[in-house]
N, C-alpha and C positions, 0 to 999 in steps of 0.2 A: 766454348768452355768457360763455367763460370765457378771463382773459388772464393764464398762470403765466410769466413768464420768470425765469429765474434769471442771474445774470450774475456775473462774475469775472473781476477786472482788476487785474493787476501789475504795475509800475513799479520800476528798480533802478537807480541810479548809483554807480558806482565810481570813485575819480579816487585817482590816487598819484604822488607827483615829489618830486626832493630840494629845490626852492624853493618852487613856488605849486600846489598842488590847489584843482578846485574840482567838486563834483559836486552833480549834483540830479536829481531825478525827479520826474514830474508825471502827475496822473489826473484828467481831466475827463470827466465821464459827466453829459451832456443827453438828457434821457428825457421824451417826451409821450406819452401812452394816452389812450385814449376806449374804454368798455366799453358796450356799449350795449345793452340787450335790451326790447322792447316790442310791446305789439298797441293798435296804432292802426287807423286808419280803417275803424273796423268801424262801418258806421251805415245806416242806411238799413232795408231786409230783411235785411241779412245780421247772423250773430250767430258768435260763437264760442265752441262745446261738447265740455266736457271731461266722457271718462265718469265720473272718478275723481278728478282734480287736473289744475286751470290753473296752472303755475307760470311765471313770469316772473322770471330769476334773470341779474343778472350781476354777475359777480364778477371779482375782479383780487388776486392774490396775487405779489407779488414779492421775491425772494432777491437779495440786490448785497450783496457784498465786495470792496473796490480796500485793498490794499495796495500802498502807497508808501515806499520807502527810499531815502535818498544819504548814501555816506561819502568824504569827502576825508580824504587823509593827507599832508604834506608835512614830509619828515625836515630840510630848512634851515630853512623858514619858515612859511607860512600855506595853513592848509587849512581850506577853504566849501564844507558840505555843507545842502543845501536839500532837501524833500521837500512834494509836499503832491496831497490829495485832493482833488474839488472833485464834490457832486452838486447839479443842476440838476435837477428832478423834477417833473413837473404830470400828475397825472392825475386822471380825470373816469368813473365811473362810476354807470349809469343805468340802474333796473329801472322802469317804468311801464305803465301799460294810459291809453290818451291821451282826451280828451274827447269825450264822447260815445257811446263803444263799447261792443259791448253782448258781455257774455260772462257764459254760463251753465254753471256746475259744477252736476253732478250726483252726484257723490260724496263719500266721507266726508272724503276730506283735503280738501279744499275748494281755497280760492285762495291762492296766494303771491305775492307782489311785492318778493323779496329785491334789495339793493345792499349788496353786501359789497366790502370793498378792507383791505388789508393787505400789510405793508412789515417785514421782519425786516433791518436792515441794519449794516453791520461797514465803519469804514471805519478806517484805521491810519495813518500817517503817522510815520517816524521819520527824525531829519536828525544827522550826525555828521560832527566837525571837528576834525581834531588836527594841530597844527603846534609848531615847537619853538619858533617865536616866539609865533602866534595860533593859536588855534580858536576857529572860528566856525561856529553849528549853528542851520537853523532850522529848524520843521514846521507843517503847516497842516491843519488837514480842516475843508471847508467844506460843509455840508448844506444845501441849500435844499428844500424840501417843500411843495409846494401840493397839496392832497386836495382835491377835491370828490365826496361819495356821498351819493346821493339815491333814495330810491322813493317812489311816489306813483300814486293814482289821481285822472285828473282829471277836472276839470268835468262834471257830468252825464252820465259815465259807469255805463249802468245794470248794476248785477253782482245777478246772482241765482244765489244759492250754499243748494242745496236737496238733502237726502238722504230718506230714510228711514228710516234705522235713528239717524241720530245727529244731532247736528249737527254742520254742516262747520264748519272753519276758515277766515277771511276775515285772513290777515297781510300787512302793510305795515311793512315793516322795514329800515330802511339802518345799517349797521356799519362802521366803521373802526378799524382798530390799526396803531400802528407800534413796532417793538421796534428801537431802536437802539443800537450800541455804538459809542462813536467815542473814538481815542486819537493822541495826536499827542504825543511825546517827541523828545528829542532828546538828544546826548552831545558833549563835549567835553572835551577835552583842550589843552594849553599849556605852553611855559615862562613864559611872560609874563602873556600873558591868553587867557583863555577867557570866550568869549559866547555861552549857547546861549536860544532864544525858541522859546517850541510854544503854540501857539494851537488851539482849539478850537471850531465856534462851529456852531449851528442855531438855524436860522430856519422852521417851521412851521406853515403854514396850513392850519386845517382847517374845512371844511364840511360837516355831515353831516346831512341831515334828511329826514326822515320821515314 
């Protein structure tokens, strides 16, 4: 089971006037997956025979870039520009052979039970405010990240993994990475006063076992 999406998502506000601007842009990306790959309820008589390699593999790789921008301009008075990113993210992938099941390799690569998951992600946020009186600027990217990746063989599940020439491989292996870049700036300008706030912030839950 293999789940790649790539995703890309751009936001821009422009605002200009000779008293009051005010502009902002906004990227909200709620994302839930479920990867799932398994041989279950093999019990009884029945058995599952691989001549070469039983692999059970699922995997989940995903790409997400949201760039976010807002610029207010106001040539009398006060220009508010706001920006901000926002990921909501929970995903859940699962390699298993389930309890009790009976699966027989016969060749040299043996068995797998790979859960792999991975996350390269880019998020931007930039917020700009120029007024002759004020500018005011703010930005945000907000990450939230919940991972769960697991593989496993379970309960008195009987594996016989037998060749001839060698010995097979019998692997159980769950991986996660995440590669993130996240930036949130902001600009300002003023005759008077200038305020600009960029914030930053992830939160990151990870489960991975094996």
């Amino acid at each position: 089971a293999m789940h790649t999406p790539t995703i890309f998502m751009l936001a821009a506000g422009l605002a200009g006037a000779d008293d009051f601007a005010l502009g902002g842009s906004v990227i909200l990306a709620f994302i839930s997956n479920t990867v799932d790959a398994h041989i279950a309820n093999v019990t009884g008589g029945k058995r599952v025979r691989g001549a070469d390699e039983v692999g059970v593999k699922a995997t989940s790789t995903e790409d997400i870039d949201l760039i976010a921008g807002a610029l207010a301009v106001a040539i009398g008075s006060t220009g508010i520009g706001a920006a901000n990113t926002t990921i909501d993210m929970t995903n859940t992938v699962t390699a298993y052979i389930g309890a009790s099941s009976r699966v027989d390799v016969l060749g040299n690569l043996g068995l797998s039970v790979l859960a792999t998951s991975s996350e390269d992600i880019l998020t931007i946020a930039g917020g700009g405010g120029v007024g002759s009186t004020a500018g005011i600027a703010g930005s945000a990217t907000i990450n939230l990240i919940t991972q769960n990746t697991s593989a496993y063989i379970g309960q008195g599940a009987d594996i016989n993994a037998d060749s001839l020439s060698a010995d097979p491989n019998v692997k159980v292996r769950a991986t996660s990475t995440t590669d993130m870049l996240s930036i949130a700036g902001v600009i300002t300008g003023a005759g008077t006063a200038a305020v600009g706030l960029g914030a930053d912030v992830a939160v990151i839950n990870k489960t991975t076992e094996a």
